[in-house]
TORDO-365532 format. One line per field, with one value per residue (C-alpha): residue number from 1; z, y, x. Coordinates in nm, 3 decimals. Each point is the difference from the previous one (the first is absolute). Layout:
residues N
nr <- c(NUM;...) $
c3 <- c(Z;...) $
c2 <- c(Y;...) $
c1 <- c(X;...) $
This chain:
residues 138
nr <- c(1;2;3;4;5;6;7;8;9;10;11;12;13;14;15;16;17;18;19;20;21;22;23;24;25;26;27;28;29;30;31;32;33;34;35;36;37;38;39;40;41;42;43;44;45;46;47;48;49;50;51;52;53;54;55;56;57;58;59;60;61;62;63;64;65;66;67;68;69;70;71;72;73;74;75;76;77;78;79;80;81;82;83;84;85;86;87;88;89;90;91;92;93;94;95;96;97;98;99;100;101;102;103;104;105;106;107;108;109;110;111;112;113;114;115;116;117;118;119;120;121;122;123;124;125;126;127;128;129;130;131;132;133;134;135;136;137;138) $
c3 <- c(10.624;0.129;0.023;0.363;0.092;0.279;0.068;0.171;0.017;0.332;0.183;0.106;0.155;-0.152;0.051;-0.309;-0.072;-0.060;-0.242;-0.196;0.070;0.305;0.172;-0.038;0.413;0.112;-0.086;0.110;0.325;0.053;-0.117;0.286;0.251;-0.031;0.076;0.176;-0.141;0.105;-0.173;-0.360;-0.142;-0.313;-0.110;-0.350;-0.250;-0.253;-0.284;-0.320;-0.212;-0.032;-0.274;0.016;-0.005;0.368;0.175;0.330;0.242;0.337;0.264;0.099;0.231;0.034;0.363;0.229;-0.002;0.268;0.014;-0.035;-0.369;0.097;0.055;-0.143;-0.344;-0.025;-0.303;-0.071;-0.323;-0.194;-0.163;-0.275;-0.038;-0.315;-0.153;0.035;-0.229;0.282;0.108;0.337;0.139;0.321;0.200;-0.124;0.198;-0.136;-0.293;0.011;-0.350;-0.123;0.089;-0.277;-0.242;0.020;-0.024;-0.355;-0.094;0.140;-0.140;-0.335;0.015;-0.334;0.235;0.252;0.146;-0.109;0.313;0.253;0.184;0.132;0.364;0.213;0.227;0.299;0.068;0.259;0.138;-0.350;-0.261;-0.188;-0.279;-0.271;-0.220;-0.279;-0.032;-0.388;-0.166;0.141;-0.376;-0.149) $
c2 <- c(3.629;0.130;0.417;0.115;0.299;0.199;0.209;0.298;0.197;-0.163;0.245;-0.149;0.114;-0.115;-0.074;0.052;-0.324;0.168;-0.212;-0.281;-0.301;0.013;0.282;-0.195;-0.204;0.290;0.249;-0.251;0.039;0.335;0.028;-0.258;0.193;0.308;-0.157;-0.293;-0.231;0.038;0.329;-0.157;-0.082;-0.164;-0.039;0.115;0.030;0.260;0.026;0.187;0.082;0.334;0.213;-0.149;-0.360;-0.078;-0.154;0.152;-0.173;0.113;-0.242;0.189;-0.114;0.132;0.154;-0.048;0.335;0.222;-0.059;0.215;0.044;0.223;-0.187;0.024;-0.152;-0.103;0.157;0.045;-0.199;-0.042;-0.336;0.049;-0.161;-0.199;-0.253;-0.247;-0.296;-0.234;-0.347;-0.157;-0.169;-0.236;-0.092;0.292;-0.017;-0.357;0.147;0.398;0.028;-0.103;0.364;0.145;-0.284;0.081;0.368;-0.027;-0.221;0.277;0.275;-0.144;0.068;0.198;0.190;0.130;0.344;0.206;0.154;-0.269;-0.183;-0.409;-0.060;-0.282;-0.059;-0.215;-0.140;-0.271;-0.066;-0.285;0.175;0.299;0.118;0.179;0.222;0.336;0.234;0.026;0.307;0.083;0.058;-0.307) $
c1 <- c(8.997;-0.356;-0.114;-0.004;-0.185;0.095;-0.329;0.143;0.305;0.232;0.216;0.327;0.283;0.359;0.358;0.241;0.258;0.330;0.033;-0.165;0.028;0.245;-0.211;-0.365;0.064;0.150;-0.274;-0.248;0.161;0.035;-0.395;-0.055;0.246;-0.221;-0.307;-0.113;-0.194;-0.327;0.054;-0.077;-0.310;0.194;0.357;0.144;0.272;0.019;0.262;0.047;0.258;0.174;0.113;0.391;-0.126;0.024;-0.316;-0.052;-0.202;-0.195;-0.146;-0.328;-0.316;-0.346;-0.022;-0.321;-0.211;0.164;0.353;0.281;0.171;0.262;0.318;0.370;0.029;-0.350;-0.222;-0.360;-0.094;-0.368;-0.052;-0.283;-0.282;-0.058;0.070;0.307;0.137;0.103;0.160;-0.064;0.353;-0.023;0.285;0.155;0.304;0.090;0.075;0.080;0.074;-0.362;-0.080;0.246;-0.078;-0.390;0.064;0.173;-0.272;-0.258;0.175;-0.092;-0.306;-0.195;-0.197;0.288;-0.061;0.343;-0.020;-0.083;0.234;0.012;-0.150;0.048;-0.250;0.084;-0.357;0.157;0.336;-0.004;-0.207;0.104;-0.216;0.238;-0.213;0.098;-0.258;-0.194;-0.137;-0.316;-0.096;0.025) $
């Protein structure tokens, strides 16, 4: 586990799952459906748990300066700047569930942020770097 910091708050724009895990692909794809690709800047995955004990999960990207937020069932979402517990997972997609195991490791973390969330952040098309944000006062 190494600290990440993420220097500046990122707008994204994001897709809600409808639900979690089943939903994750298909919000993916209807993120990718409302943009093209050259759209993104960076790829991400945001989840957090709700008050009845559900996790609820949005596929969200980083769009170049310029483009056009204002499509059906896409939101406008801040990710804050600070700093992150995080794990660094290659070849992801051999081995989907290494995401959820390295969350509940992350999610132990003394320092966790009540408030934060976990991010996935697709750097490639293999590496995913699954982080929680800490309390900025510790």
């Amino acid at each position: 586990m190494e600290t990440f910091t993420i220097d500046r708050d990122i707008s994204v724009v994001r897709v809600a799952a409808a639900t979690f895990p089943d939903g994750v692909l298909a919000a993916h794809q209807q993120l990718h459906q409302a943009f093209s690709p050259e759209c993104f800047l960076q790829y991400y995955g945001i989840s957090q748990g709700s008050p009845d004990g559900r996790i609820l999960y949005w596929a969200a990207g980083e769009l170049v300066p310029g483009e056009d937020t204002q499509k059906p069932g896409v939101e406008l979402f801040v990710l804050r700047q600070g700093r992150y517990a995080g794990v660094d997972i290659d070849n992801y997609m051999q081995n989907p569930a290494a995401i959820g195991q390295c969350f509940e490791q992350l999610l132990q973390h003394p320092a966790l942020d009540p408030n934060g969330y976990c991010l996935e952040w697709y750097i490639t098309r293999d590496l995913v770097r699954c982080m929680v944000r800490l309390n900025q006062e510790a």
